[in-house]
C-alpha positions in Angstrom: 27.9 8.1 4.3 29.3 4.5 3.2 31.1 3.7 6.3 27.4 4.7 7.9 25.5 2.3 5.7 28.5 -0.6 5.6 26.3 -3.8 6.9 29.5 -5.7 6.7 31.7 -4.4 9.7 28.5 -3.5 12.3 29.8 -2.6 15.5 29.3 -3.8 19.5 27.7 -1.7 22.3 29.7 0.0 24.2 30.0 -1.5 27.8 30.2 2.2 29.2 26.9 3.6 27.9 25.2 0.4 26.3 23.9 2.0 23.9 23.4 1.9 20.0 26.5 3.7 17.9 25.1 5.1 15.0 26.2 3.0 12.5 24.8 -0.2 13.7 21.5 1.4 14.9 21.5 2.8 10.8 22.1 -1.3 9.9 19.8 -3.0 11.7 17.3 -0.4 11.1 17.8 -0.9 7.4 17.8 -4.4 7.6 14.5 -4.5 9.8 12.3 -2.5 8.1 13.7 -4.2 4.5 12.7 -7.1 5.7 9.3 -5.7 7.1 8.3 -4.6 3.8 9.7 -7.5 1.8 11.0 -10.5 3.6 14.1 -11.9 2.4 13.0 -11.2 -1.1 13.2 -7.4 -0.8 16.6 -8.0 1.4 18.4 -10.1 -1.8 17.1 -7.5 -4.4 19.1 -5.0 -2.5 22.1 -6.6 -1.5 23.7 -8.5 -4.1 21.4 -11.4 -5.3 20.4 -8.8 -8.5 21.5 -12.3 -10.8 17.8 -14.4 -9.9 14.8 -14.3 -11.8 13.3 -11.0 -13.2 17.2 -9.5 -13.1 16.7 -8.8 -17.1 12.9 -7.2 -17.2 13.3 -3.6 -17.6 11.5 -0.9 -15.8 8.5 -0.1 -18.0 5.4 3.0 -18.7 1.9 1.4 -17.8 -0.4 1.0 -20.8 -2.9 3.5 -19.5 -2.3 6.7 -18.0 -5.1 8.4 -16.1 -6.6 11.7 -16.7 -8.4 13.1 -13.1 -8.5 16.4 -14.8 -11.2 15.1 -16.8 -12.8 13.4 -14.1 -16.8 14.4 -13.2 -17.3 15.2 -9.8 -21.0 13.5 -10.2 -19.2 10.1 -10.6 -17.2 7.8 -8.5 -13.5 6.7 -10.5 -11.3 4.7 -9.4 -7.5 4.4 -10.5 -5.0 2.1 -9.8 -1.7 3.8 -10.0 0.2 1.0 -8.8 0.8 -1.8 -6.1 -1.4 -0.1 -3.6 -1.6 3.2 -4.9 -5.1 4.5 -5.8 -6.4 7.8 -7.1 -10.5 8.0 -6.2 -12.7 11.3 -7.3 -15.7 10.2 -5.1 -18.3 12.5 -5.8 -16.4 15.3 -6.0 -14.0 14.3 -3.3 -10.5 13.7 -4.2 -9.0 10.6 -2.0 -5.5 9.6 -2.8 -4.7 5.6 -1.1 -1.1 4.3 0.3 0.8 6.0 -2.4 4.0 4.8 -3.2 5.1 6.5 -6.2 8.6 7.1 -7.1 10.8 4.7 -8.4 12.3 2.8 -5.4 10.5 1.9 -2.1 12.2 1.3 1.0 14.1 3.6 4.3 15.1 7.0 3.6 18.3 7.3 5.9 18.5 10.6 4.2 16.6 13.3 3.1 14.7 11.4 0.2 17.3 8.8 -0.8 15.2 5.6 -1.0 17.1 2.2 -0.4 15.2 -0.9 -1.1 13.0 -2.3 -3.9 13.1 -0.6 -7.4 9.7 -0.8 -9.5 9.0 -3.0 -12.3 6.2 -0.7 -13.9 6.4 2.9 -13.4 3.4 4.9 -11.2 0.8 5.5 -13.6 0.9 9.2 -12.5 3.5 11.0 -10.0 3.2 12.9 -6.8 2.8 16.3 -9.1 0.0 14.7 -12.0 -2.6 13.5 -8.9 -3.5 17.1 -8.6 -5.2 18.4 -4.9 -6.2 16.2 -2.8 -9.0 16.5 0.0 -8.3 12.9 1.6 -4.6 11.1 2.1 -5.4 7.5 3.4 -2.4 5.3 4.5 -3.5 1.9 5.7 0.0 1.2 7.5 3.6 2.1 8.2 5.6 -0.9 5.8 7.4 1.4 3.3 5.5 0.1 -0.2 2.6 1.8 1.7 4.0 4.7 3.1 6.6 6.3 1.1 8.3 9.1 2.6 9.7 10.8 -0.5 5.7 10.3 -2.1 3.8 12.1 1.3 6.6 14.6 1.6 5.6 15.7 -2.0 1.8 15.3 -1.6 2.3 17.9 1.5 -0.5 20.4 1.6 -2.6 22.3 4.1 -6.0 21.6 2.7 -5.4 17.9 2.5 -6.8 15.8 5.5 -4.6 12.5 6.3 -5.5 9.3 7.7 -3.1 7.1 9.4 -3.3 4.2 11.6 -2.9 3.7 15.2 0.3 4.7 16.8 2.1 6.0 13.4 1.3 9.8 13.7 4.7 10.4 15.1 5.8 9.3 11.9 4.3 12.4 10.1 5.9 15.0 12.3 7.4 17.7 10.7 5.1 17.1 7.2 2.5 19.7 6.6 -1.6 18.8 6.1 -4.4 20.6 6.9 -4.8 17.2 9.8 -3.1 14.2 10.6 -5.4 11.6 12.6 -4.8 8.0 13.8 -7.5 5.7 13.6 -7.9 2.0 14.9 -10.1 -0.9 14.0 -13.8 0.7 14.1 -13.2 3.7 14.4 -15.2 5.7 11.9 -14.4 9.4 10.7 -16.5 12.0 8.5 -13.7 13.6 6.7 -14.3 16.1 3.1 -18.0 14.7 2.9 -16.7 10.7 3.1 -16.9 8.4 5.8 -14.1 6.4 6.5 -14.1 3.2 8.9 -10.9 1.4 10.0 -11.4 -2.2 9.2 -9.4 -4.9 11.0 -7.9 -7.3 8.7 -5.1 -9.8 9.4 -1.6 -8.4 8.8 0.8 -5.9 10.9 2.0 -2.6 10.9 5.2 -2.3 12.4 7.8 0.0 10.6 10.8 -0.6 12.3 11.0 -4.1 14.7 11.0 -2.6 17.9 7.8 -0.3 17.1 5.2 -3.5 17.6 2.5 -1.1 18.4 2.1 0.1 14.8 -1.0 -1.2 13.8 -2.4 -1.7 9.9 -6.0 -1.2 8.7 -8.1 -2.0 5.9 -10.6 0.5 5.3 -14.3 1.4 3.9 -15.1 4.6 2.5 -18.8 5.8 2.2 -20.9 8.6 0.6 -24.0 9.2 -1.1 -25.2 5.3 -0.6 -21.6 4.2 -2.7 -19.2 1.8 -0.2 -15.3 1.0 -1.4 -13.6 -1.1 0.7 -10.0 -1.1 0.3 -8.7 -4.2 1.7 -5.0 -2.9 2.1 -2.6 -6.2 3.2 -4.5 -8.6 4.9 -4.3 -12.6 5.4 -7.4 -14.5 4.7 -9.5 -13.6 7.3 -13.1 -13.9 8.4 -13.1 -10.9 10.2 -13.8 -8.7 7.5 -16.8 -10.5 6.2 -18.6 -10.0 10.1 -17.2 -6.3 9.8 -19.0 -5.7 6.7 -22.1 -7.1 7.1 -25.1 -5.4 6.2 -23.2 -2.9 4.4 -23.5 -2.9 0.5 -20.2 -3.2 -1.0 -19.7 -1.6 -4.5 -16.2 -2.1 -4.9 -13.6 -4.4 -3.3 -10.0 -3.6 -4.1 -8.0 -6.6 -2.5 -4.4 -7.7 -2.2 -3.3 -10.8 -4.3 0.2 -10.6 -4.3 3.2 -11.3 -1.5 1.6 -14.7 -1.0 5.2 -16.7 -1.0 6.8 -18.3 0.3 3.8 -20.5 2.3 4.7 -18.3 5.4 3.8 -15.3 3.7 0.1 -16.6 2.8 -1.0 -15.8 7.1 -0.6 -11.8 6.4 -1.0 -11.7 2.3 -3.9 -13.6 0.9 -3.5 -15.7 -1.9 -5.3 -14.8 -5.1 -8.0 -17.2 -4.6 -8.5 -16.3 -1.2 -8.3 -12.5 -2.1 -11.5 -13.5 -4.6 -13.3 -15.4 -1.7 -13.3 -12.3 0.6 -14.5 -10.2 -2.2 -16.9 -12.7 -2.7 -18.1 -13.4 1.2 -18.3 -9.4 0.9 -20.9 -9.4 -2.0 -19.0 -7.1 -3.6 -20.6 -6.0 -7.0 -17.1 -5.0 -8.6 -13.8 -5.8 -7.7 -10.1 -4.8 -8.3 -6.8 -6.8 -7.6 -3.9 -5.1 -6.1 -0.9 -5.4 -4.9 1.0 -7.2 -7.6 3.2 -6.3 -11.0 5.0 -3.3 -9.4 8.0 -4.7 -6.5 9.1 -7.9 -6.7 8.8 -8.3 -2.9 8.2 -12.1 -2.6 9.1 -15.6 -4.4 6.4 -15.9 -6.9 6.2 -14.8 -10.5 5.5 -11.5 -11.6 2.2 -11.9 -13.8 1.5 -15.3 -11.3 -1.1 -13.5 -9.0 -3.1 -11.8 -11.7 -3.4 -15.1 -13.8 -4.3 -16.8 -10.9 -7.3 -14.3 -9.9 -8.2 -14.7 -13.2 -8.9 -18.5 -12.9 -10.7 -18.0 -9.4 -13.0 -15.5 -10.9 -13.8 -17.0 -14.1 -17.1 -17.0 -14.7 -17.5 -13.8 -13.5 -14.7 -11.9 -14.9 -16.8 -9.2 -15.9 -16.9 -8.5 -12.2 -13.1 -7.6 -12.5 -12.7 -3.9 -13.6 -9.4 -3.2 -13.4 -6.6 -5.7 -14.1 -3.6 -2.9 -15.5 -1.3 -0.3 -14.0 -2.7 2.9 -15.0 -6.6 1.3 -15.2 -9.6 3.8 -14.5 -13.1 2.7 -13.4 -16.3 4.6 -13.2 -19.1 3.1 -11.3 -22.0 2.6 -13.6 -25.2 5.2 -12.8 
């Protein structure tokens, strides 16, 4: 296993059969899809920069914990369990959103060994507290979305999944009542909820080589009530023309993973983050995305104090701003 996952001595092809050994297909796999989810940031918290910033703060319980057990099936709750993790009872259906929810995020070379980013803030619930699920939406393939220790856990044959184009093969051999790819505008009537794949501006690929991975945003609809989850996305003025016409209640948007100034074309900053919601007409709105990994160069609690200056004035707009924070939409 250690001479398998040793980075330091990678070996050449072999001029007889050109291909891959197994070790060096294992590194560059590692290091790919590390810095796919991360950049360079998620790389050095791995191997061997542990001494920069944040190296002291201590992995910590969330404030709130969420109950769903108590949750009314006449009402639409929201919570945010994390990063992109989000547990929704919408009208009686139970939607569970890009959950990443152990304690490390990253490749599983192994079974469910995990190697990459460790977590800040714990989940505010685990695989086992969500309870069934009738909808499993993952917006993309980069591991802090899809975790493979977290789906292999969530497994279940009454729970419909929704993936995005070109990653089913990724769920082979995991067991859900159906597994179905959908691409930007697709729509899908799934458990009593609509779902619409929404193109925003990031990517999807898993692994370097697989560029046809694509990533969606999505917007979920029932009984008159739209969510749209923004997922990672750049600014973008696509979703605005998407969207239009449709009534949005809630926004959940992406504010974190904005540097360095690279990062800012496929992660929107948080005051660009608060103009989509905005261009939306969004009547509520949650920021995501941030407080959990440290998978980029800015602070922490930087993205969350920073939506808080580009909604001010209409904070009251803001309905979630803690790990482990519930919603319910007013009646």
């Amino acid at each position: 296993m250690k001479d398998q996952l040793d980075l330091s001595n990678s070996e050449s092809l072999s001029n007889s059969s050109k291909r891959f050994t197994r070790r060096k297909f294992i590194s560059l796999g590692l290091l790919g899809t590390l810095g796919l989810t991360g950049g360079y940031v998620a790389m050095d918290n791995v191997f061997g920069n542990q001494g920069t910033k944040n190296s002291g703060q201590k992995f910590v319980r969330p404030n709130f914990i969420p109950t769903p057990n108590k949750w009314s099936k006449d009402d639409v709750t929201v919570a945010w369990l994390g990063h992109a993790s989000f547990l929704i009872n919408f009208f009686g259906t139970k939607i569970l959103i890009d959950p990443a929810l152990d304690s490390r995020i990253g490749i599983t070379p192994i079974g469910n060994l995990t190697i990459g980013p460790s977590r800040y803030i714990a989940s505010a619930l685990t695989s086992d507290e969500v309870g069934p699920l009738d909808l499993l939406l993952v917006s993309h393939a980069h591991t802090d979305h899809f975790d493979y220790p977290t789906l292999r856990n969530l497994q279940s044959p009454n729970t419909h999944v929704v993936t995005a184009k070109n990653t089913l093969p990724l769920w082979n051999g995991m067991n859900f009542k159906s597994v179905e790819e959908m691409h930007w505008q697709d729509s899908k009537s799934l458990s009593g909820v609509k779902v619409t794949a929404i193109e925003g501006k990031h990517w999807g690929a898993r692994i370097p080589w697989k560029k046809g991975m694509e990533a969606n945003s999505l917007l979920l609809s029932k009984n008159g009530v739209s969510i749209f989850f923004g997922a990672d996305t750049g600014y973008t003025e696509l979703i605005k023309q998407q969207l239009s016409g449709i009534p949005i209640d809630l926004a959940i948007m992406g504010i974190g993973a904005y540097s360095p100034k690279s990062f800012e074309d496929k992660h929107a900053t948080p005051e660009q983050a608060w103009k989509m919601a905005e261009e939306m007409s969004a009547k509520w709105v949650v920021p995501m995305h941030w407080g959990s990994f440290n998978l980029s160069r800015e602070p922490m609690e930087e993205p969350i104090l920073r939506f808080r200056q580009a909604a001010a004035g209409q904070i009251e707009k803001v309905v979630i701003q803690e790990t482990g924070g519930t919603w319910i939409r007013p009646r």
